[in-house]
Backbone bond lengths (Angstrom), bond angles and torsions (degrees), N, CA, C in turn:
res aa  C-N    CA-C-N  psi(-1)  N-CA   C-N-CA  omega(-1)  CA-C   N-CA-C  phi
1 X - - - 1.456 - - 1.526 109.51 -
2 X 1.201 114.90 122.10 1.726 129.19 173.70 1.530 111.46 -55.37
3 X 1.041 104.10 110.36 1.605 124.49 169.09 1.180 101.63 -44.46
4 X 2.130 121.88 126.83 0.907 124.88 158.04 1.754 132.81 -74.47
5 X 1.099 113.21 118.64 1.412 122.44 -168.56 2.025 120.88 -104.39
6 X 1.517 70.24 153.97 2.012 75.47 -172.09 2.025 114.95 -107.34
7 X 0.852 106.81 148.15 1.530 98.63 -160.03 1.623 88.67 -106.47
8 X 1.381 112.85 138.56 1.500 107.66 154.67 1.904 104.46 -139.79
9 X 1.415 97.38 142.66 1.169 83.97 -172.61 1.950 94.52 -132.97
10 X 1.331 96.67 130.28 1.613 109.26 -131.88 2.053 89.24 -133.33
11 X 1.783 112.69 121.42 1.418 109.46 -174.21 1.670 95.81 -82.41
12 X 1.806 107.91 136.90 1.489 97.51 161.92 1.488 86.94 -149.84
13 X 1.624 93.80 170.35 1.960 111.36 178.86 1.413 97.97 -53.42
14 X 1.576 87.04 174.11 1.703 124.70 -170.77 2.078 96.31 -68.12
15 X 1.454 103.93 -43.56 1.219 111.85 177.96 1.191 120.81 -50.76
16 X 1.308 122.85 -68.82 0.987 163.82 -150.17 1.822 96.84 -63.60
17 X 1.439 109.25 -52.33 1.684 110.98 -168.16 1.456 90.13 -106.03
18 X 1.550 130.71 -6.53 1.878 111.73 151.24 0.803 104.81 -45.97
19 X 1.724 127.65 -71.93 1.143 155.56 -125.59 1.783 107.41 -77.12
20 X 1.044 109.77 -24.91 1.503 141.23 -174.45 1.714 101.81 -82.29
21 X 1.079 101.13 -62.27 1.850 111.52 -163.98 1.436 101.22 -72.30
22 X 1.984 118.90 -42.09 1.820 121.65 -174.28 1.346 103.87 -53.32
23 X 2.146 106.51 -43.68 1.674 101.87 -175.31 1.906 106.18 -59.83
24 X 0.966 101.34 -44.17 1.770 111.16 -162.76 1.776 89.02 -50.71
25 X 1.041 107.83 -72.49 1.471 113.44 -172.73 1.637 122.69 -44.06
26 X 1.114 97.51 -47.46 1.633 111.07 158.94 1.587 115.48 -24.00
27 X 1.266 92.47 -76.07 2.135 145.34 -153.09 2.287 67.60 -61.23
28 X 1.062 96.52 -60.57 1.462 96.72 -156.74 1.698 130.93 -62.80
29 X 1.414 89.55 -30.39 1.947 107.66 156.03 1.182 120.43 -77.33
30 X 1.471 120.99 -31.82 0.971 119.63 -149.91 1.795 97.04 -82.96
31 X 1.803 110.60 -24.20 1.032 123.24 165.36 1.003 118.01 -59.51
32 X 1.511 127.71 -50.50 1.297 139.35 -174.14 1.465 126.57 -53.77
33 X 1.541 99.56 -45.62 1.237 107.08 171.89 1.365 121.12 -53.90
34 X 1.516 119.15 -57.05 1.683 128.91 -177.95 1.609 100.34 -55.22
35 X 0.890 113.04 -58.28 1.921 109.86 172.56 1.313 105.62 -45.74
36 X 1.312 151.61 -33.84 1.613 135.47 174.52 1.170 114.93 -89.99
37 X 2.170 107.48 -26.11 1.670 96.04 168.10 1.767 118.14 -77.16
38 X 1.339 106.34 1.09 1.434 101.39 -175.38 1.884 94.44 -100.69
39 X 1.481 129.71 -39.02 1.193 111.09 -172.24 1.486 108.31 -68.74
40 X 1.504 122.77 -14.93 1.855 118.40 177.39 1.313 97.39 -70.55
41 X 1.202 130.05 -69.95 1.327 127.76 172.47 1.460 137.92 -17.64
42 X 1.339 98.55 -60.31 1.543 123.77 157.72 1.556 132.54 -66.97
43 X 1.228 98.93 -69.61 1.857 95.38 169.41 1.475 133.75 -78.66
44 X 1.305 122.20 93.38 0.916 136.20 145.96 2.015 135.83 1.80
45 X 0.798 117.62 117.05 1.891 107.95 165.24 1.128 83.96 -72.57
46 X 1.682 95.13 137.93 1.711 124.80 138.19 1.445 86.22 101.07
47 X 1.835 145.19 -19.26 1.200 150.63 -132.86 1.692 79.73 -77.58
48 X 1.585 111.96 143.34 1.526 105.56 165.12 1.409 128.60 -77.62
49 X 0.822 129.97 -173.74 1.672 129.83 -142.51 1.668 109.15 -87.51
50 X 1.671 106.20 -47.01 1.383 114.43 163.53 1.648 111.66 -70.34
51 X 0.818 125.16 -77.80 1.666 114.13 164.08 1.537 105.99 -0.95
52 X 1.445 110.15 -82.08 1.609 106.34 -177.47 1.035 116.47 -42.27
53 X 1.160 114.42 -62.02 1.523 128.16 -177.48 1.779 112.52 -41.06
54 X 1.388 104.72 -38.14 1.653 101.13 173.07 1.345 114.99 -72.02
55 X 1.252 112.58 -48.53 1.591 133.68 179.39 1.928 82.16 -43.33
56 X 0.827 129.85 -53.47 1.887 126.22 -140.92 1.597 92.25 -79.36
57 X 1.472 103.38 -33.77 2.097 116.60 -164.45 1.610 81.56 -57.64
58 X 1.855 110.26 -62.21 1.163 119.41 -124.74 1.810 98.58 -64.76
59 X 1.476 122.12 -43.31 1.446 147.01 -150.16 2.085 80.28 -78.53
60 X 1.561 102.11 -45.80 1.889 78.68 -174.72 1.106 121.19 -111.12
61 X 1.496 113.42 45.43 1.408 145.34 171.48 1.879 93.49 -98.12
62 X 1.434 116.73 -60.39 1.359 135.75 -168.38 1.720 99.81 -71.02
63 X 1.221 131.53 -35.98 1.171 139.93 174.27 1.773 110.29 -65.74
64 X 1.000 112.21 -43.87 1.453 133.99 163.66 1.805 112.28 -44.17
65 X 1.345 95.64 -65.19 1.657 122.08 -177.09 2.011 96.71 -44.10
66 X 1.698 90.00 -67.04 1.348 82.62 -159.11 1.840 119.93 -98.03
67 X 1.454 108.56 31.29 1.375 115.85 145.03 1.079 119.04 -80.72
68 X 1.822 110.55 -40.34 1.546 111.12 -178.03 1.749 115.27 -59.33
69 X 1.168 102.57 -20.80 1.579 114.92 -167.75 1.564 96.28 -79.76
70 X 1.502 119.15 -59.21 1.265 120.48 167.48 1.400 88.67 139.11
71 X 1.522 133.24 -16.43 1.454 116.90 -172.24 1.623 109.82 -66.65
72 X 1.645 117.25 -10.90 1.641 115.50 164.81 1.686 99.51 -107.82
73 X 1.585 102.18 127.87 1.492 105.23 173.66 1.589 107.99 -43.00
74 X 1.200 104.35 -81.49 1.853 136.43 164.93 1.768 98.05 95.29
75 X 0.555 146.60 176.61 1.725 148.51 -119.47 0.958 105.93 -74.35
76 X 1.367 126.62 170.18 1.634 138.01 -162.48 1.661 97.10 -62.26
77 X 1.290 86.21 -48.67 1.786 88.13 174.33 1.422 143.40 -35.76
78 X 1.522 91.11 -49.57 1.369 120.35 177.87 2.073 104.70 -78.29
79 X 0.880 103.78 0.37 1.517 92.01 -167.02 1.472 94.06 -115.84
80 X 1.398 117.74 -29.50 1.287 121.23 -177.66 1.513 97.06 -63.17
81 X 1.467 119.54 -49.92 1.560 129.39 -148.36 1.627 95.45 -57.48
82 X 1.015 105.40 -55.44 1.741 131.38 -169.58 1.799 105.26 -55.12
83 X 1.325 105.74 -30.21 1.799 120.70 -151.84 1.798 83.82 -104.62
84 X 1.214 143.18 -13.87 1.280 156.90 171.80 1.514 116.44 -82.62
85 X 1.221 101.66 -70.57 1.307 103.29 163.67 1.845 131.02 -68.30
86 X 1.133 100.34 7.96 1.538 110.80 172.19 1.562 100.81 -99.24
87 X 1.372 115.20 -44.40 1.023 122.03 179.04 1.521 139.62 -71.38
88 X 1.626 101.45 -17.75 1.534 115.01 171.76 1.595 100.57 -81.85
89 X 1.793 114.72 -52.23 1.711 105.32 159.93 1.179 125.18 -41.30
90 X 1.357 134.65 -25.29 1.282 122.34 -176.76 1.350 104.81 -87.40
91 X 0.899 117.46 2.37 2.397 113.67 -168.97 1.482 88.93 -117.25
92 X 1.227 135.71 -13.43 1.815 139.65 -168.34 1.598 100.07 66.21
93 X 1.348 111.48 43.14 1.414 103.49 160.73 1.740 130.17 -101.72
94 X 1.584 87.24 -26.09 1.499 87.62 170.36 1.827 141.50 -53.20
95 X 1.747 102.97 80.89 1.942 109.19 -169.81 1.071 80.68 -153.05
96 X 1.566 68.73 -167.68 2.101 88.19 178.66 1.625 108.27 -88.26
97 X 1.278 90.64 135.52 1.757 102.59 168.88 1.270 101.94 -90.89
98 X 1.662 122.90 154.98 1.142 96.54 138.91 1.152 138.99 -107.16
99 X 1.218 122.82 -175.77 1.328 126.35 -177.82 1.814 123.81 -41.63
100 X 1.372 128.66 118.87 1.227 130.58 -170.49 1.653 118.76 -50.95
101 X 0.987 135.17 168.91 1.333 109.66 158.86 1.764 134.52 -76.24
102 X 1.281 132.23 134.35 1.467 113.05 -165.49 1.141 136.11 -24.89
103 X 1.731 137.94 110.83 1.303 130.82 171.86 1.758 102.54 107.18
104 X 1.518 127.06 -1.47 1.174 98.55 -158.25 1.787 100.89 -106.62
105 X 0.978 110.75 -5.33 1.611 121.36 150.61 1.390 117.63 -74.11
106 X 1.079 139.64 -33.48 1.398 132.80 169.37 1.743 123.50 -86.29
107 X 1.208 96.63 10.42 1.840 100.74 179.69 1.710 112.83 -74.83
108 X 1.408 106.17 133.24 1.656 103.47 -178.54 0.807 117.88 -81.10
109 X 1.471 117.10 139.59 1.621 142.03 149.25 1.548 91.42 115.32
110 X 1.458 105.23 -140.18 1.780 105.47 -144.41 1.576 96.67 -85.06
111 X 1.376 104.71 -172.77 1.737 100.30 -167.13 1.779 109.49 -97.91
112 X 1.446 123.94 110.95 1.251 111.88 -161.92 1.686 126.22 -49.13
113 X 1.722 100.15 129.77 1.427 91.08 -163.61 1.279 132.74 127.19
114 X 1.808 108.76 -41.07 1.340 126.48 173.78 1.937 106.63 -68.49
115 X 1.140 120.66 168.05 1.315 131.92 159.37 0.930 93.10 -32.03
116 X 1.867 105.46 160.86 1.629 110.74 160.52 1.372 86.99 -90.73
117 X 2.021 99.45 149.67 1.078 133.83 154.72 1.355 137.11 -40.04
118 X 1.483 105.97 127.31 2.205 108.23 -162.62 1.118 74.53 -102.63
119 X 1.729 88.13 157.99 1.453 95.98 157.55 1.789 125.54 -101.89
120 X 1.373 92.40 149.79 1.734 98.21 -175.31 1.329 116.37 -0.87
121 X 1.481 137.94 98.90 1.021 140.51 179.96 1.018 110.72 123.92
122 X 1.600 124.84 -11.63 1.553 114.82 -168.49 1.515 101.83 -90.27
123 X 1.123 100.63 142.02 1.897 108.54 -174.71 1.705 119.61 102.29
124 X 1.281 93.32 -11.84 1.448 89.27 -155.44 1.449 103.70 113.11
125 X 0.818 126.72 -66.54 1.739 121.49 -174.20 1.289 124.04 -36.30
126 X 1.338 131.51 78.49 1.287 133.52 -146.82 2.057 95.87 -105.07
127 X 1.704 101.91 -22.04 1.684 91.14 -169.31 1.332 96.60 -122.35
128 X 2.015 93.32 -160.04 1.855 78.89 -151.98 2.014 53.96 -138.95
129 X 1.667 92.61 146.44 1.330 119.21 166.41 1.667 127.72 -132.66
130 X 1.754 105.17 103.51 1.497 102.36 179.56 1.415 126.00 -94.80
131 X 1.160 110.72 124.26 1.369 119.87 175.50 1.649 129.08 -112.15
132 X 1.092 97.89 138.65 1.697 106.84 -164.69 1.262 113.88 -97.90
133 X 1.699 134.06 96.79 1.288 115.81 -163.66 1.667 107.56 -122.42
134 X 1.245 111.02 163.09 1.747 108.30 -177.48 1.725 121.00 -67.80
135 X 1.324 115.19 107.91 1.207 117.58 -155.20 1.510 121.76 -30.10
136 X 1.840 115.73 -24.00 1.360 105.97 -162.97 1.417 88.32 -87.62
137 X 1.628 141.53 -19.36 0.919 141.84 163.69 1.804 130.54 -49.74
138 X 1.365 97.65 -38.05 1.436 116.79 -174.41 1.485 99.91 -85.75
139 X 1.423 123.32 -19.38 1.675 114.93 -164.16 1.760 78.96 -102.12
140 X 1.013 140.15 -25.50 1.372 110.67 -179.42 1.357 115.85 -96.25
141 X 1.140 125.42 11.05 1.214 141.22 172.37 1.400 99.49 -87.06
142 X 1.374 133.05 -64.31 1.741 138.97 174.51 1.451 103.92 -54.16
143 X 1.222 125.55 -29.08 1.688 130.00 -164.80 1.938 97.89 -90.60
144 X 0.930 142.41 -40.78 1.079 155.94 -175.25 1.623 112.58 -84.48
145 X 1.242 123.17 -39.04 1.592 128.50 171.72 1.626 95.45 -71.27
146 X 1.500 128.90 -36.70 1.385 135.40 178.61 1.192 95.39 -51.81
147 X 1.491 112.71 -99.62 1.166 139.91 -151.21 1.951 117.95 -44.78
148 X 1.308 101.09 -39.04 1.269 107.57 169.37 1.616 129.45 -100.84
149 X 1.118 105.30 5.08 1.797 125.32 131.74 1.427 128.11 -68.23
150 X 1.018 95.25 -13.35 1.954 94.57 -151.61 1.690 90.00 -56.04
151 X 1.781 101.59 -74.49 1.798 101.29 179.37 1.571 133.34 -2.14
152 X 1.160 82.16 -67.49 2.090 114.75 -171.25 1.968 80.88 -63.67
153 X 1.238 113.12 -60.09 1.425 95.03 -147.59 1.277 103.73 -55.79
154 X 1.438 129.36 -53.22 1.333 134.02 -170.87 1.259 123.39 -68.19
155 X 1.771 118.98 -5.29 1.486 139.68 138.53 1.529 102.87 -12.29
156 X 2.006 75.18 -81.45 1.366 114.97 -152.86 1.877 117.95 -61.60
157 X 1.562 96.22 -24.25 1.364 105.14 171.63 1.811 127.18 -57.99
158 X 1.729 87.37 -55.06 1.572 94.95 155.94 0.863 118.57 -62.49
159 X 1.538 144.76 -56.97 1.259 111.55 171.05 1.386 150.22 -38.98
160 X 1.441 102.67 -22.96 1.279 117.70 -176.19 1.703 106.04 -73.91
161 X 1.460 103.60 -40.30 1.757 101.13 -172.89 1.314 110.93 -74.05
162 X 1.713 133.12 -4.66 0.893 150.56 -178.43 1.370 109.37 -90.94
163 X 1.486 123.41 -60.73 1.321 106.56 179.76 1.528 110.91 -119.47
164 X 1.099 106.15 -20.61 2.049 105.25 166.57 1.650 82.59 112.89
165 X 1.424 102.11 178.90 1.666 120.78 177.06 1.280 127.54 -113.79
166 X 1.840 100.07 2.64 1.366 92.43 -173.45 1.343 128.25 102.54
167 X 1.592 106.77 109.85 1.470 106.70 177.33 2.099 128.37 -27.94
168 X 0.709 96.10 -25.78 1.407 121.45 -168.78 1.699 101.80 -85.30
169 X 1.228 115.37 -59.97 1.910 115.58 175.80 1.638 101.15 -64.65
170 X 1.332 96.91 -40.26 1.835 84.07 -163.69 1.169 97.97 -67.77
171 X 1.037 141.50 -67.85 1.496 140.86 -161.52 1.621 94.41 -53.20
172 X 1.008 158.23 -48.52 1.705 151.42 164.32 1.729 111.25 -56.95
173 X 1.019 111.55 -55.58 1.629 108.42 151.26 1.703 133.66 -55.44
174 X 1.630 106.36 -32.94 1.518 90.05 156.35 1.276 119.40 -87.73
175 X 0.993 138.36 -9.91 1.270 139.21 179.16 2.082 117.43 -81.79
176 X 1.142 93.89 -30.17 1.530 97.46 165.01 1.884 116.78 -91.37
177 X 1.418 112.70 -1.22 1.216 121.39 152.89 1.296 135.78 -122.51
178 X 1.565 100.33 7.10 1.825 103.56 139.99 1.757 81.40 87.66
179 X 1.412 132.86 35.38 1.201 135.94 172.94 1.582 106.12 -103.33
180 X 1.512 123.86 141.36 1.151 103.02 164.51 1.238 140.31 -96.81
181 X 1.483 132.28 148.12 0.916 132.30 -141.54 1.415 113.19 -60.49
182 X 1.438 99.49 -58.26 1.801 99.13 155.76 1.700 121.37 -2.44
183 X 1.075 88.44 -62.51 1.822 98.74 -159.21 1.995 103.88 -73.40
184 X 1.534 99.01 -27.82 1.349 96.92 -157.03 1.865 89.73 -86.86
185 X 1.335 123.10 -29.56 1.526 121.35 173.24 1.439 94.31 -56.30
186 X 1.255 126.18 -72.54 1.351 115.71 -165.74 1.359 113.55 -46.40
187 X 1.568 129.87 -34.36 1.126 88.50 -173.48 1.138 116.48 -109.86
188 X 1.917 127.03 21.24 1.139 127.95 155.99 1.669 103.02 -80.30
189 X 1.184 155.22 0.66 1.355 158.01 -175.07 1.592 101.66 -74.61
190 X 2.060 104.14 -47.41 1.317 111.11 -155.26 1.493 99.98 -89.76
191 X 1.431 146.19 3.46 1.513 140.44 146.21 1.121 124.79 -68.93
192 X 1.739 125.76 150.73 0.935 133.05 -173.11 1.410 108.40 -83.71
193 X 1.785 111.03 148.40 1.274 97.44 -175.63 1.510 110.71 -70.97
194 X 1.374 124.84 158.83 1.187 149.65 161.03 1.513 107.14 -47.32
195 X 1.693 138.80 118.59 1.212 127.83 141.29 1.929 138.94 -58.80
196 X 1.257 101.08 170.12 0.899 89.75 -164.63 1.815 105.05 -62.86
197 X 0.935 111.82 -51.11 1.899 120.92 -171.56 1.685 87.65 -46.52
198 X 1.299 127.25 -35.70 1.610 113.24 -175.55 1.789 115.77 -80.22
199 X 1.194 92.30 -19.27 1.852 102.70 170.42 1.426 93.90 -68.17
200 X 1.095 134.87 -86.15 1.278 153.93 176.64 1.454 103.02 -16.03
201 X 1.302 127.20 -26.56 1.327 115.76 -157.67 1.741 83.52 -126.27
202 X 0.979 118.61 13.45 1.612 126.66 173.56 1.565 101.39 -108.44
203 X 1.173 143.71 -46.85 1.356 165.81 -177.31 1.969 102.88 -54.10
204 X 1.735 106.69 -51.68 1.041 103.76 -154.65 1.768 95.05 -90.11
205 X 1.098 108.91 -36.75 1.638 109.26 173.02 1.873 99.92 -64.36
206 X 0.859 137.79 -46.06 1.285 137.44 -166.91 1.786 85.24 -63.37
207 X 0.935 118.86 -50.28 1.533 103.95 -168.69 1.929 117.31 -80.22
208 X 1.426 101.60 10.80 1.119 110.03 161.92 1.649 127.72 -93.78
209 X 1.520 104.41 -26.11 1.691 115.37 145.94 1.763 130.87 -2.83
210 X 1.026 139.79 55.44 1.498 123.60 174.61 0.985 123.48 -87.15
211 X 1.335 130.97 99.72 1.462 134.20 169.93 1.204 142.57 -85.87
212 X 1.195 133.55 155.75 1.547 111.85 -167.43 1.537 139.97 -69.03
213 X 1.304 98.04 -4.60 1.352 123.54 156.45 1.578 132.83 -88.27
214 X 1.591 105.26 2.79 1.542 115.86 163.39 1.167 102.34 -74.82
215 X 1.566 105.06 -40.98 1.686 122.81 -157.61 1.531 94.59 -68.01
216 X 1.243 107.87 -61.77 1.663 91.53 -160.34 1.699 104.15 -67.52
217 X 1.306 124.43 -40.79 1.843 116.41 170.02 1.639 108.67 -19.40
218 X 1.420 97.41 -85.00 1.253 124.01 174.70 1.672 113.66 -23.01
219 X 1.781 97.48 -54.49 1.752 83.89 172.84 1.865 109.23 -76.21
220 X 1.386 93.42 -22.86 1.860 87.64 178.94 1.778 109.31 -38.87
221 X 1.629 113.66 -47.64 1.316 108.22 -142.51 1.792 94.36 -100.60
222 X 1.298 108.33 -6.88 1.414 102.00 158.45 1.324 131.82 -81.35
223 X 0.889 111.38 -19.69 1.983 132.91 176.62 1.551 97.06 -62.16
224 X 1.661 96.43 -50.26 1.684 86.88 174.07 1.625 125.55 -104.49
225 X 1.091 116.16 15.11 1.044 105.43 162.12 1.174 107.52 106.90
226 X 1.685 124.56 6.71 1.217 123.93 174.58 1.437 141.33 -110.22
227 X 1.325 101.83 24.63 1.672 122.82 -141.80 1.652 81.84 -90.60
228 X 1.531 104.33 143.89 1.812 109.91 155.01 1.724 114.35 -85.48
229 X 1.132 99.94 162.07 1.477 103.99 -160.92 2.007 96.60 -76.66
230 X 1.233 88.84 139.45 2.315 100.33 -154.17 1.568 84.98 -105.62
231 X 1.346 97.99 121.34 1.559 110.02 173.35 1.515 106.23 -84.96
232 X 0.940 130.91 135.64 1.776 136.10 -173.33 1.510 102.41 -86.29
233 X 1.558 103.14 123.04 1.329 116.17 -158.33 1.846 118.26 -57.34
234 X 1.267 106.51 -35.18 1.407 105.04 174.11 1.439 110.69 -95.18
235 X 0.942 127.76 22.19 1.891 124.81 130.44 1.636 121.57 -63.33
């Protein structure tokens, strides 16, 4: 039975998803190769057909073995999965979450709270990287970017009814709720501006934000070897 899988599809640099595909490609010869030095070894001239045929089960039975082990990367997938779960251990997130409250994982567009949204290219993030992960893997990955946001977000919420977000969010926020713009200038016009000590205190909760696309970066640059050393959040 086919393993149910979770899709995230997550913006990172040009680097970042080379750096990703050279390991994959690597991971993938390097497999390749031991599979032809084991079928010379193994298969025989003249060997009969079932014979081979076992010899062929037996070698990607063993190929099997030692991806699961980890001594074969085996697909981008598989390296990500592994490079994720190293990476939720390293922040002390890897347990059980629990369950969010209804609907608040399925709400559209960005995650309330985060920066406003660049477009494609802004940051550096010029590509788009999909990764396929094992659902109980992928739900604690979404459950954990939740849960240890939650604080900051609801910070950040008050803050918002306090000083607004800015001509610039509302008009991207009314527009992903079908408000018109009209209405949403006016009523970012009628708040006071924000000081600076309240920017400042918008900046530092915003950088308390983890989303599930930090998570998977983060495992991107550990897969290859580039990760900074991740202090575990409740230290």
């Amino acid at each position: 039975m086919a393993m149910v899988r979770m899709k995230f599809h997550v913006a990172v640099t040009e680097d970042a998803l080379r750096r990703l595909n050279e390991l994959a490609k690597a991971e993938r010869d390097r497999e390749d190769a031991w599979i032809a030095e084991r079928r010379q070894e193994r298969l025989e001239p003249g060997m009969p057909r079932r014979a081979a045929a076992a010899v062929r089960s037996e070698i990607r039975a063993e190929t099997a073995r030692k991806r699961r082990s980890g001594e074969f990367g085996g697909t981008r997938d598989d390296i990500m999965t592994r490079a994720v779960r190293e990476e939720l251990q390293a922040r002390g997130h890897d347990r059980e979450w629990p369950k969010p409250p209804e609907g608040e994982l399925e709400a559209p567009g960005r995650r309330w709270g985060t920066p406003p949204s660049q477009p494609m290219g802004g940051g550096g993030y010029t590509h788009r990287l999909s990764v396929n992960l094992p659902h109980t893997l992928g739900e604690t990955v979404r459950r954990a970017a939740y849960w240890t946001s939650k604080d900051a977000v609801e910070a950040l919420q008050d803050w918002a009814d306090r000083w607004g977000d800015g001509t610039d969010v509302a008009l991207r926020e009314a527009e992903r709720h079908d408000i018109p713009a009209e209405l949403a200038l006016l009523a970012a016009a009628g708040r006071p501006s924000a000081p600076k000590s309240a920017l400042e205190i918008r900046d530092r909760l915003r950088q308390q934000i983890l989303t599930t696309g930090d998570l998977i970066r983060a495992a991107v640059d550990r897969a290859s070897g580039e990760e900074e050393p991740t202090i575990p959040s409740d230290l």
